[in-house]
KOLROBA-84871 format. One line per 8 residues: for each residue x, y, z of N, C-alpha, C, O, CB. Coordinates in nm, 2 decimals, padded with zeros to 4 digits, always signed. Each point is the difference from the previous one (the first is absolute). Glycine has a CB too. Example, Ala and Ser with C-alpha at 12.3 -4.5 7.8 and 13.67 -1.06 7.14 Angstrom:
BEGIN
+01.32/-00.57/+00.78/-00.09/+00.12/+00.00/+00.09/+00.12/+00.00/+00.10/+00.00/+00.07/-00.29/-00.12/+00.05; +00.15/+00.23/-00.19/+00.09/+00.11/+00.00/-00.08/+00.11/+00.08/+00.05/+00.11/+00.01/+00.07/-00.17/-00.23
This chain:
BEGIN
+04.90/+03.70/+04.61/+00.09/+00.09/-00.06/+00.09/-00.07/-00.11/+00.03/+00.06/-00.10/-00.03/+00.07/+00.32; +00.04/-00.25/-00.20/+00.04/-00.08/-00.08/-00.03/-00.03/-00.10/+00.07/+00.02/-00.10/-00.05/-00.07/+00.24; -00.16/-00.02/-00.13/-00.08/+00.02/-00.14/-00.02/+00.10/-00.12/+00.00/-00.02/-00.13/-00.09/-00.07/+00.28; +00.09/+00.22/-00.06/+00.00/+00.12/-00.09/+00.12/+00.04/-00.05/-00.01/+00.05/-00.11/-00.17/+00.03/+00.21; +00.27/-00.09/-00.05/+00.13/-00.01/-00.08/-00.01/-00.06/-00.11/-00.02/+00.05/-00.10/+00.13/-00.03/+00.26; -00.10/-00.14/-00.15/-00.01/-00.13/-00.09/-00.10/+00.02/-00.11/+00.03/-00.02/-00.12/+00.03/-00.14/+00.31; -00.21/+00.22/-00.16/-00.06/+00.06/-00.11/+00.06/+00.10/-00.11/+00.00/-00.02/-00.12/-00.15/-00.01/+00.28; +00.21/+00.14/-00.08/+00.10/+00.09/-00.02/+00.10/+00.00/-00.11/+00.02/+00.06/-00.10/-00.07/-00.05/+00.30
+00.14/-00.12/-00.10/+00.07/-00.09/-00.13/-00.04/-00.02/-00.12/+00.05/+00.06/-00.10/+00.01/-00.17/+00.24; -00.17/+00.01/-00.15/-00.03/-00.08/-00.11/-00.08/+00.13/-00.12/+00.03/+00.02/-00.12/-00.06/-00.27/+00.30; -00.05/+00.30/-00.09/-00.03/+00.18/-00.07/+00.07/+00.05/-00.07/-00.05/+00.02/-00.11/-00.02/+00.04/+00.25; +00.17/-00.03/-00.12/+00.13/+00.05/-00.06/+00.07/-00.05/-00.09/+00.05/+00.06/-00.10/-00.04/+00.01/+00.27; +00.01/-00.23/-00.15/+00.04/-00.09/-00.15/-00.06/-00.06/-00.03/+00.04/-00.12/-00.02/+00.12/+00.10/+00.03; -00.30/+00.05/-00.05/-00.11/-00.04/-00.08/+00.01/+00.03/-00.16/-00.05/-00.06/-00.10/-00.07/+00.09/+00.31; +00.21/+00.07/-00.21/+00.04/-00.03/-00.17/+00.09/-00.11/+00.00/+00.01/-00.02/-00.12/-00.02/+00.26/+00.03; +00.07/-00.30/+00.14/+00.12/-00.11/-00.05/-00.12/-00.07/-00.03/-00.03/+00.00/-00.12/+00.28/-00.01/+00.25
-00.32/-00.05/-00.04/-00.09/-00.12/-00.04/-00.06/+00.07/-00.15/+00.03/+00.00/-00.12/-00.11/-00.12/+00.42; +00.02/+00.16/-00.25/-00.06/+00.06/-00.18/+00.10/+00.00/-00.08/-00.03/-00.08/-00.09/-00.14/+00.24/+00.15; +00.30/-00.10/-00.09/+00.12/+00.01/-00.12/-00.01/-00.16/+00.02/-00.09/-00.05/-00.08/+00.28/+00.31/+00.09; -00.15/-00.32/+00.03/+00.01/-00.17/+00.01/-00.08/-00.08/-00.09/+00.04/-00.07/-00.09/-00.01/+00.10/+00.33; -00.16/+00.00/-00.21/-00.12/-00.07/-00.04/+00.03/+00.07/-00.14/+00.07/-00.07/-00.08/-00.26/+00.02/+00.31; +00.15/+00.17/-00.27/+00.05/+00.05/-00.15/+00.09/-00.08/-00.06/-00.04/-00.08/-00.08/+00.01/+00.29/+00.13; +00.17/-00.22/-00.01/+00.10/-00.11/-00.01/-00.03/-00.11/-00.08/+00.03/-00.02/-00.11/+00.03/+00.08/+00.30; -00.10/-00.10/-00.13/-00.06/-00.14/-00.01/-00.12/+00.02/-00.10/-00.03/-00.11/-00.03/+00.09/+00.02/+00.27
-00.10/+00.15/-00.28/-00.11/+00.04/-00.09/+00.07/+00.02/-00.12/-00.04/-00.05/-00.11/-00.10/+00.15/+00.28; +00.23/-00.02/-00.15/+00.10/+00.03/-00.12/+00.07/-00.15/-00.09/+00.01/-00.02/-00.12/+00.06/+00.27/+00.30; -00.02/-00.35/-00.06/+00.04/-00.07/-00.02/-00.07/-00.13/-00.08/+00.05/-00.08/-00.08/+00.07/+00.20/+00.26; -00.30/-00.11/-00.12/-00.07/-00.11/-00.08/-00.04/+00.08/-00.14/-00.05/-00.07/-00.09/-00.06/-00.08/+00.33; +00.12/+00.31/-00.28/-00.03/+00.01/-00.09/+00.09/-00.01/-00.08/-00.02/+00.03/-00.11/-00.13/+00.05/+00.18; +00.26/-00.10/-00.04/+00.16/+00.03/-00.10/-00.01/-00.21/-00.07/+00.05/-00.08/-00.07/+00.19/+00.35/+00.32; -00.28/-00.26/-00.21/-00.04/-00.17/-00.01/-00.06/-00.02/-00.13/+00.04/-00.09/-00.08/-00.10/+00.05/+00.32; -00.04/+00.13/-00.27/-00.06/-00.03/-00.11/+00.08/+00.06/-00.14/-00.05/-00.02/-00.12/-00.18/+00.02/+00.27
+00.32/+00.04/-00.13/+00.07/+00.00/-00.12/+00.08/-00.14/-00.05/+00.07/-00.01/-00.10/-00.06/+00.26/+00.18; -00.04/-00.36/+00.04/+00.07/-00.16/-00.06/-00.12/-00.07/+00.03/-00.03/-00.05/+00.10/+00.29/+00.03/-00.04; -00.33/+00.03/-00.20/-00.13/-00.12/-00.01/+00.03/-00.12/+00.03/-00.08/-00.05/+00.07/-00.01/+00.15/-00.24; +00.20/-00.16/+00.14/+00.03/-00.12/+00.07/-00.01/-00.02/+00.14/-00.02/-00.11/+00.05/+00.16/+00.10/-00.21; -00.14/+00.13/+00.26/+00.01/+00.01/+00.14/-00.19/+00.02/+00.04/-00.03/+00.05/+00.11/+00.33/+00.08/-00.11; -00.38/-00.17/-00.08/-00.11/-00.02/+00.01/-00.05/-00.17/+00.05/-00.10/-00.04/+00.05/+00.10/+00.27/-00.23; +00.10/-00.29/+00.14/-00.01/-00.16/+00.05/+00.01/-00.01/+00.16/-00.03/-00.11/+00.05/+00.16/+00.02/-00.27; -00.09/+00.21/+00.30/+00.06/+00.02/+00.12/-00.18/+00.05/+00.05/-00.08/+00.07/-00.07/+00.42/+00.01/+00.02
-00.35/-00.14/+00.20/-00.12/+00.11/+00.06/+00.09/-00.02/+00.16/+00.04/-00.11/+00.05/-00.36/+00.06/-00.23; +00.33/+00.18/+00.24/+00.11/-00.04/+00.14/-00.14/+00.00/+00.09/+00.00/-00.02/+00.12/+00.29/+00.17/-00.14; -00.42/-00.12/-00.05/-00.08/-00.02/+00.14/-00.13/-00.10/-00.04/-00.12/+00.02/+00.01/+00.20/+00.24/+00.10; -00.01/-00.34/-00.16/-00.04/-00.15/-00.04/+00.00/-00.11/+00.10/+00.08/+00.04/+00.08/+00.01/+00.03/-00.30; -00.14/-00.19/+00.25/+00.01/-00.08/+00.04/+00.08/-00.13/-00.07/-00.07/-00.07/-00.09/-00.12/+00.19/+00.21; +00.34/-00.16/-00.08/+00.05/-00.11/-00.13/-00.10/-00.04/-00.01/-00.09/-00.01/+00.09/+00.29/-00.07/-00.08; -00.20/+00.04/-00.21/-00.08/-00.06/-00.07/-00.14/+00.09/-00.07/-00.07/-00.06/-00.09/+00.17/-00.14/+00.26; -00.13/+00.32/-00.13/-00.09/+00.06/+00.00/-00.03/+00.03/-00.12/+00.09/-00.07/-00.05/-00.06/+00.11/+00.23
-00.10/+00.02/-00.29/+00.03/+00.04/-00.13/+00.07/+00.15/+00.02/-00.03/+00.07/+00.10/-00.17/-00.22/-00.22; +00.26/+00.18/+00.05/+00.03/+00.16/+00.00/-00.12/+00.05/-00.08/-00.09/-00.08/-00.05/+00.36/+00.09/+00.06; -00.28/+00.12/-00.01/-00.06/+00.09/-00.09/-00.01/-00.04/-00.16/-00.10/+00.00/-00.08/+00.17/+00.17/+00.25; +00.02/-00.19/-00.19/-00.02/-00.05/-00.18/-00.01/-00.12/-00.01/-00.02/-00.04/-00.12/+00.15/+00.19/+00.03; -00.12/-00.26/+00.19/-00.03/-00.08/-00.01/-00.18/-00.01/+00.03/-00.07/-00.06/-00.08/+00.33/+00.02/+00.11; -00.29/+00.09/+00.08/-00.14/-00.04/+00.01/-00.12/+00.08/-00.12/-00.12/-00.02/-00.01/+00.21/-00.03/+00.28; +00.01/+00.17/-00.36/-00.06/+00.05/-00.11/+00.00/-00.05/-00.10/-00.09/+00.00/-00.08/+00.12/+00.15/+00.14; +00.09/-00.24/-00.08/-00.01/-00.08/-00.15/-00.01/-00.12/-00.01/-00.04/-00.07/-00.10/+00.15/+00.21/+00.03
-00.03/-00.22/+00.23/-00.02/-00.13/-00.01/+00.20/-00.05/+00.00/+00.04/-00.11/+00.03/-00.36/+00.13/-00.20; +00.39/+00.10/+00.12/+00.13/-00.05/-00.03/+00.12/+00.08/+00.06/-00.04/+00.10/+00.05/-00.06/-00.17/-00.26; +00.22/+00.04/+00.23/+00.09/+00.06/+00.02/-00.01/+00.12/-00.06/-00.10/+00.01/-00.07/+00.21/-00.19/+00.11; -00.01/+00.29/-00.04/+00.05/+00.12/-00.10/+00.04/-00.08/-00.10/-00.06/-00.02/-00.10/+00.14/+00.22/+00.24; +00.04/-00.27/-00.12/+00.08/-00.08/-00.12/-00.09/-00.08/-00.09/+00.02/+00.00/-00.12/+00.20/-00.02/+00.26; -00.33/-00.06/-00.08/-00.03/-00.03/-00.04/-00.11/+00.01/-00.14/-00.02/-00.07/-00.10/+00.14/+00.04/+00.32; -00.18/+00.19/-00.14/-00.08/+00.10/-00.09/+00.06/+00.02/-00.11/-00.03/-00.01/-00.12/-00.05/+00.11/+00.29; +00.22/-00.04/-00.09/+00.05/+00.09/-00.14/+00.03/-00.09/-00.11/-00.04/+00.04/-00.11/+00.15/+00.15/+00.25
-00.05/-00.33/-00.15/-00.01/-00.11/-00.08/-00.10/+00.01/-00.07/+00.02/+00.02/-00.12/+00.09/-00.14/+00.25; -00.26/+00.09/-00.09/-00.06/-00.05/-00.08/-00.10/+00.14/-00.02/-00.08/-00.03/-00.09/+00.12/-00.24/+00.16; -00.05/+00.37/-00.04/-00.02/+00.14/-00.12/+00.09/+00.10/+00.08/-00.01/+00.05/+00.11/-00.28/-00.07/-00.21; +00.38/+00.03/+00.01/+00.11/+00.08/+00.03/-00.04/+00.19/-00.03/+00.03/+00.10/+00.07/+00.16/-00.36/-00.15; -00.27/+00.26/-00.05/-00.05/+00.12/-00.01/-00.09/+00.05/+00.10/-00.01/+00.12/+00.03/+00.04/-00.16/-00.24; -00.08/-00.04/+00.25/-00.07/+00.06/+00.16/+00.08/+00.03/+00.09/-00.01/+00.11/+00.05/-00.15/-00.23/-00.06; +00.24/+00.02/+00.04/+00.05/+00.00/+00.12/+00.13/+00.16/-00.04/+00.05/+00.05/+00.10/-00.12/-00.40/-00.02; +00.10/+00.40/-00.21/+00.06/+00.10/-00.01/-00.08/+00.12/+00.06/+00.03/+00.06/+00.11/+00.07/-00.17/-00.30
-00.19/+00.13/+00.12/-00.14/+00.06/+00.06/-00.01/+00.03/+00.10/-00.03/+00.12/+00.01/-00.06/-00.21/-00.10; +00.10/-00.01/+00.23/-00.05/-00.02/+00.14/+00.12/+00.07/+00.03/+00.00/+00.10/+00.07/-00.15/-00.32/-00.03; +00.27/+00.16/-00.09/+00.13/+00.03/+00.05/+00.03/+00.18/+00.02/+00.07/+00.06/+00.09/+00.01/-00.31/-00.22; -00.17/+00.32/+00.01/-00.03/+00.12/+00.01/-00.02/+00.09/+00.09/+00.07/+00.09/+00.05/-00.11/-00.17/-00.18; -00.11/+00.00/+00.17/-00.11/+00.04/+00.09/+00.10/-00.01/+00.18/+00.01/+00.09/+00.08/-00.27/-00.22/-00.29; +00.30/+00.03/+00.21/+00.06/-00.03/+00.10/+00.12/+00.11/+00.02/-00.02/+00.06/+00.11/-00.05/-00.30/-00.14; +00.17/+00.27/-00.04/+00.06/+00.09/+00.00/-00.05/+00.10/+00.03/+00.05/+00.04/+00.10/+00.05/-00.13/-00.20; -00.24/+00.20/+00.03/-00.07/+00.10/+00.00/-00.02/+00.02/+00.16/-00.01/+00.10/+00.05/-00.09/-00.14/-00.30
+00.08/-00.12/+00.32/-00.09/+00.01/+00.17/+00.16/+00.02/+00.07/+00.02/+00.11/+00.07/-00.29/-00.33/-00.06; +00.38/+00.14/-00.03/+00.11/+00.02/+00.03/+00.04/+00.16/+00.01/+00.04/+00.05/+00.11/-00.01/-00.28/-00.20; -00.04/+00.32/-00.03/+00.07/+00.13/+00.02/-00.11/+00.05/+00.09/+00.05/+00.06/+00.10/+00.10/-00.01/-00.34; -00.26/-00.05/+00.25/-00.13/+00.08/+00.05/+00.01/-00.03/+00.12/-00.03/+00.10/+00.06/-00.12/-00.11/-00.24; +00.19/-00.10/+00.27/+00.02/-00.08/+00.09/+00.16/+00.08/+00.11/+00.03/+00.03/+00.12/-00.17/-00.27/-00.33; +00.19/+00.22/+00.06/+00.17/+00.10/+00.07/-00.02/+00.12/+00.03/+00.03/+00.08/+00.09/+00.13/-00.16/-00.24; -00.21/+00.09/+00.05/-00.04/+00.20/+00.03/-00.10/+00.02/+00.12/+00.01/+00.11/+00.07/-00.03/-00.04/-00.34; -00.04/-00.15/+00.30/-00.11/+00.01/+00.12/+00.08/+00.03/+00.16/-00.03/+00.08/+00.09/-00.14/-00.27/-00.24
+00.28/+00.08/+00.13/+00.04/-00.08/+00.08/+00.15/+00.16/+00.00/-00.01/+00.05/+00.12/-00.11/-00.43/-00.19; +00.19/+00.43/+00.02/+00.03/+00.09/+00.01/-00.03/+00.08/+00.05/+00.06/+00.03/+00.10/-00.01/-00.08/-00.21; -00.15/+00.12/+00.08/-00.07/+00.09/+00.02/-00.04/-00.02/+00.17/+00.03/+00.09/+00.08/-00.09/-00.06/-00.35; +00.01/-00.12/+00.30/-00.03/-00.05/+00.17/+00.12/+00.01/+00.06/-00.03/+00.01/+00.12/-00.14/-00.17/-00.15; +00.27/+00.16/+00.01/+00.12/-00.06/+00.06/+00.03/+00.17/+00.00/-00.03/+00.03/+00.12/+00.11/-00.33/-00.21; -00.03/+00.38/+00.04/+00.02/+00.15/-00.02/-00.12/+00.07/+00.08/+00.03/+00.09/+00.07/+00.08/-00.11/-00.33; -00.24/-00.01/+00.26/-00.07/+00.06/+00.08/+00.01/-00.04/+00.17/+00.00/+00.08/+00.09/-00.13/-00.06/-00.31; +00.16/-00.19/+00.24/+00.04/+00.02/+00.12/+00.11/+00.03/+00.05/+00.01/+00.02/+00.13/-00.14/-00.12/-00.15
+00.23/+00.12/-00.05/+00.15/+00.07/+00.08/-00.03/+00.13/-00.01/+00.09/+00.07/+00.05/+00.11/-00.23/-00.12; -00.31/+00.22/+00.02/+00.04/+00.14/+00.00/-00.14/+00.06/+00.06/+00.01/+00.03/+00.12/+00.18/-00.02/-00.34; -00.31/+00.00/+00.18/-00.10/+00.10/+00.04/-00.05/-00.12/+00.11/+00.03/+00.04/+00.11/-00.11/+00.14/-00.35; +00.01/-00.32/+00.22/-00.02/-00.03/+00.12/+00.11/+00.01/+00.13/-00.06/+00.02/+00.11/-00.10/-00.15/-00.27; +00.27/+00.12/+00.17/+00.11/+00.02/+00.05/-00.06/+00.11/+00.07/-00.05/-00.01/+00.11/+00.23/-00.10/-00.25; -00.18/+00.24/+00.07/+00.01/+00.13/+00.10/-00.14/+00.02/+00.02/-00.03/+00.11/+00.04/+00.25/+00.03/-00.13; -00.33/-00.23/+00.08/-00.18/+00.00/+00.04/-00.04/+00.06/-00.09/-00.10/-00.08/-00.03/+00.08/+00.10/+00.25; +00.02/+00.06/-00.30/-00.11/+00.02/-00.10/-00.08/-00.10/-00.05/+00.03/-00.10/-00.06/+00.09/+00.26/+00.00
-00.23/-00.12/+00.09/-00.16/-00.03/+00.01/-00.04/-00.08/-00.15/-00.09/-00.09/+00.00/+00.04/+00.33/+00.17; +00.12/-00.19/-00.31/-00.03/-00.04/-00.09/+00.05/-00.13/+00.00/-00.08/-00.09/-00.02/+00.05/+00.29/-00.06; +00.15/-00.22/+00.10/+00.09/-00.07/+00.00/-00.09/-00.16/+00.06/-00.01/-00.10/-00.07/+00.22/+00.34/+00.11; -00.25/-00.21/+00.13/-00.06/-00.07/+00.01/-00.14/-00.04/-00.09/+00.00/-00.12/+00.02/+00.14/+00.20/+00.16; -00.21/-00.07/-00.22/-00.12/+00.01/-00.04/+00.06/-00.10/-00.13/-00.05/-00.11/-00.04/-00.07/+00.36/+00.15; +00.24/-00.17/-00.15/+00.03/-00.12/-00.15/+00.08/-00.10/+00.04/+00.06/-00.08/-00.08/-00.04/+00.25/-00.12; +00.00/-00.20/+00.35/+00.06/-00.11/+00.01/-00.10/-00.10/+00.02/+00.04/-00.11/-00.02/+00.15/+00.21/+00.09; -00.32/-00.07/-00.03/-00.10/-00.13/-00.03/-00.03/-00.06/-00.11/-00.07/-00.10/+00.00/-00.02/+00.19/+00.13
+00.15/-00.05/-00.26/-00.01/-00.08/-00.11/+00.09/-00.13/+00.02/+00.00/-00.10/-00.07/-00.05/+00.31/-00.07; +00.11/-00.18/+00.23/+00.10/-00.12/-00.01/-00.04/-00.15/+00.07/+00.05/-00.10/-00.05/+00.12/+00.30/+00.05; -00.23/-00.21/+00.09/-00.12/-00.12/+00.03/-00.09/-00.01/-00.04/-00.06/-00.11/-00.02/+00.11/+00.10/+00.17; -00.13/+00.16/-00.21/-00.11/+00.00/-00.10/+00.07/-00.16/-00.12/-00.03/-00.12/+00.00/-00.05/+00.48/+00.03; +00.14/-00.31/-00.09/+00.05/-00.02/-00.13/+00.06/-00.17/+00.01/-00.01/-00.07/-00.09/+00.06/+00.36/+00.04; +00.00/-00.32/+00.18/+00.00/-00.09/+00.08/-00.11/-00.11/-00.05/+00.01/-00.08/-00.10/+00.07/+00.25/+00.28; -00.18/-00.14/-00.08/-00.12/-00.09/-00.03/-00.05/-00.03/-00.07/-00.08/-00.09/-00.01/+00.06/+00.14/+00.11; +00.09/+00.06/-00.20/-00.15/+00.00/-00.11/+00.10/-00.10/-00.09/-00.06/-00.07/-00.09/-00.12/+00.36/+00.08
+00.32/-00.30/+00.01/+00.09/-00.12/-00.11/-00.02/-00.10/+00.07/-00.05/-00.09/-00.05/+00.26/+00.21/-00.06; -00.16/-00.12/+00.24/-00.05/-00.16/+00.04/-00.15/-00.08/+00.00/-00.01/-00.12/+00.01/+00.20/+00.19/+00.11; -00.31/+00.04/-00.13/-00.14/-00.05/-00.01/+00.04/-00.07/-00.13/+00.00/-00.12/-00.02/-00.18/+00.30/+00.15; +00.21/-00.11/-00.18/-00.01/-00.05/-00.17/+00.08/-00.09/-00.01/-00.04/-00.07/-00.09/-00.01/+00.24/+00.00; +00.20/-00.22/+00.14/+00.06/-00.08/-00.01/-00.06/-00.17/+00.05/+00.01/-00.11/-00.06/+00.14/+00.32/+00.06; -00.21/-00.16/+00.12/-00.09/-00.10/+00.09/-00.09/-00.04/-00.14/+00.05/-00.09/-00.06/-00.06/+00.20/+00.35; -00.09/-00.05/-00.33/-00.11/-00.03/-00.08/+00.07/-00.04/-00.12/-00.09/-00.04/-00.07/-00.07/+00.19/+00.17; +00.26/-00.16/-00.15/+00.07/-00.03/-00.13/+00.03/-00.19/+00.08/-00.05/-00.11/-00.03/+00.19/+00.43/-00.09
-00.05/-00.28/+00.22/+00.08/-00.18/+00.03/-00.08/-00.06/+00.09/-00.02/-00.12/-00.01/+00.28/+00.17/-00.01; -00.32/+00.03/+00.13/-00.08/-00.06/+00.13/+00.13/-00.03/+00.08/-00.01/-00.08/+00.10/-00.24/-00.05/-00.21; +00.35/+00.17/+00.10/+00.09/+00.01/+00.13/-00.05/+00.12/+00.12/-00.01/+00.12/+00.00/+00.22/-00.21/-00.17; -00.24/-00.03/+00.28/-00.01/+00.02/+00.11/+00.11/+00.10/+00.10/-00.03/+00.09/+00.07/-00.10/-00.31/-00.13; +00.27/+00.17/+00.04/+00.10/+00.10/-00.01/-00.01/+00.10/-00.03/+00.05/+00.09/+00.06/+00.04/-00.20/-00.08; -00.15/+00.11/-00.07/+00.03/+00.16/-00.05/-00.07/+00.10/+00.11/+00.04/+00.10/+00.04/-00.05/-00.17/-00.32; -00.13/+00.01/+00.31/-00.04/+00.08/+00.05/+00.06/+00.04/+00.17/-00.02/+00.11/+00.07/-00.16/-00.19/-00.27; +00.25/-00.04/+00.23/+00.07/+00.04/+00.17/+00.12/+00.08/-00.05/+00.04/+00.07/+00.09/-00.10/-00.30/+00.08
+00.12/+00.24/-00.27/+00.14/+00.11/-00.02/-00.04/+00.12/-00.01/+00.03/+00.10/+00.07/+00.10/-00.24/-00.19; -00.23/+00.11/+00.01/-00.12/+00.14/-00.06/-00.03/+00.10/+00.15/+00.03/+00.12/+00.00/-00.20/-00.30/-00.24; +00.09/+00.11/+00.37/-00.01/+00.04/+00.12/+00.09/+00.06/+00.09/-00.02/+00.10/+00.08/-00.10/-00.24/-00.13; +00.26/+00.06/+00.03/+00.12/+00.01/+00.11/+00.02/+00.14/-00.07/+00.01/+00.11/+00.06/+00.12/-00.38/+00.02; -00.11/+00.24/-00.24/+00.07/+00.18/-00.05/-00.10/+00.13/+00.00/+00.03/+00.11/+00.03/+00.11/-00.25/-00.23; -00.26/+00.10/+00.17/-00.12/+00.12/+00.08/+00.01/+00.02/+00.13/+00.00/+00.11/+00.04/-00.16/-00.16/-00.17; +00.17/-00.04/+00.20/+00.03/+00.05/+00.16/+00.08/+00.07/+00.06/-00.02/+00.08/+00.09/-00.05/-00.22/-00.06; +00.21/+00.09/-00.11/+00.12/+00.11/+00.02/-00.02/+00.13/-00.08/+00.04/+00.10/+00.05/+00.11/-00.30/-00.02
-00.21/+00.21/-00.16/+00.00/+00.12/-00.02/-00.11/+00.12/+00.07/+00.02/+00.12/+00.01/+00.09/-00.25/-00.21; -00.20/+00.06/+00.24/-00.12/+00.08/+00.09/+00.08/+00.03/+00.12/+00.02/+00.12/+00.01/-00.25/-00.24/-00.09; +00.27/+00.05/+00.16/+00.11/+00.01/+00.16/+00.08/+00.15/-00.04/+00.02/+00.10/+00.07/+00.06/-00.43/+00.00; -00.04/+00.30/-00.20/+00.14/+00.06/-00.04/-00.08/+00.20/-00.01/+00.03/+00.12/+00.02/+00.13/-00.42/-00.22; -00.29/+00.23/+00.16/-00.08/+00.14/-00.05/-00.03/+00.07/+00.12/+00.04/+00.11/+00.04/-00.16/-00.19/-00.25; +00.03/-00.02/+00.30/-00.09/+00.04/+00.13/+00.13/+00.06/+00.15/-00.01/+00.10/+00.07/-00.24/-00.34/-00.16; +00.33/+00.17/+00.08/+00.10/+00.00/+00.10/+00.06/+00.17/-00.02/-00.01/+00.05/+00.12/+00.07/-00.36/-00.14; -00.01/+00.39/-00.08/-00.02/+00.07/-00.01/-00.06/+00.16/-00.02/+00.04/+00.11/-00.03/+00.05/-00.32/+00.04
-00.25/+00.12/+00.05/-00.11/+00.13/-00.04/+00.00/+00.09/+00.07/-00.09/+00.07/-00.03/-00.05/-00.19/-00.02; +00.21/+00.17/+00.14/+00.03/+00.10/+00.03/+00.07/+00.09/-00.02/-00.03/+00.12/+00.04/-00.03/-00.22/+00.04; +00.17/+00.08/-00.15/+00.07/+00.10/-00.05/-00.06/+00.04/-00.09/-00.01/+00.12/-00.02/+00.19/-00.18/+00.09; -00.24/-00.06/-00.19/-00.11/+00.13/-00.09/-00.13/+00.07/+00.04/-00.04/+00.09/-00.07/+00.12/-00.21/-00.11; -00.13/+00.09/+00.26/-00.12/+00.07/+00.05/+00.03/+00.04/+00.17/-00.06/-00.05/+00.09/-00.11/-00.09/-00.29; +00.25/+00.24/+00.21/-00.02/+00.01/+00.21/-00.13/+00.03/+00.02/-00.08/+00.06/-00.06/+00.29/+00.05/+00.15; -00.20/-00.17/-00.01/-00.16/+00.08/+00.15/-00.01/+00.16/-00.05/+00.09/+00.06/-00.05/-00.01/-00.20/+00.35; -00.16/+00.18/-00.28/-00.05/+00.16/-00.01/-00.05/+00.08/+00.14/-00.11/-00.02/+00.05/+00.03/-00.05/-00.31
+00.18/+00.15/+00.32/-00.03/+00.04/+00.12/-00.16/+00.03/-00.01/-00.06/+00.01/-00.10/+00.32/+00.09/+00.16; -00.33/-00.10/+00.08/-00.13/+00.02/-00.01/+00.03/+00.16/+00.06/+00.07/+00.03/+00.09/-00.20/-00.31/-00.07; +00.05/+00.35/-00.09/-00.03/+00.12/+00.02/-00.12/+00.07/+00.15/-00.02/+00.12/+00.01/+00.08/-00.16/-00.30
């Protein structure tokens, strides 16, 4: 009886964990509006290359020094993933305080993009630096958001009396 409470519980504030994780989503994309904050990887191993490092060989500062018209360029592009990234990350965060909150079904369904989308930046991050990290954070944050999804499956789909 215990247990099922405690399921119960966690059922019920399964959108925080999801608004959370959005959060934080919001927060690594608000990032890319300071290309300089590209020298940074938090799921790096010290010493590791970051992303622009293991693309070009150099720091950001370093880049932007020696072709600065590019690195204007990138600085663009990066911004472009930044707003697209915010807006994503909004939008998740508004869907879980509100429709996943009260169970609608859609709600759920578009909250799988969110470990979807998960995997598929840290595959690619992995395959860019070969941090090994990445891929146990990449795991810990899919697991919580699947728990966060599955833990709840009942309120969006009940049992259907049998006839």
């Amino acid at each position: 009886m215990q247990s099922s409470r405690a399921l119960e519980f966690y059922g019920k504030h399964a959108w925080v964990v999801l608004f959370l994780i959005w959060a934080v989503h919001l927060l690594l994309s608000a990032r890319d509006f300071f290309p300089a904050l590209q020298d940074l990887c938090l799921g790096c191993l010290p010493g590791a290359p970051t992303p622009i490092q293991a693309s070009t060989g150099l720091t950001w500062n370093q880049f932007a020094s020696s072709n600065p018209k590019f690195a204007v360029y990138l600085a663009s592009l990066l911004a472009d993933d930044g707003i697209s990234g915010v807006g994503v990350a909004i939008f998740g965060m508004v869907v879980s305080y509100t429709s996943y909150r009260k169970g609608e079904k859609w709600a759920w369904y578009i909250q799988w993009s969110n470990p979807v989308s998960i995997a598929a930046a840290q595959l690619n991050l992995f395959l860019l630096t070969g941090s090994a990290l990445l891929t146990v954070l990449a795991a810990v944050f899919i697991g919580i958001c699947v728990s966060a999804l599955l833990l709840p499956y009942r309120q969006f789909f009940p049992k259907q009396p049998h006839k």
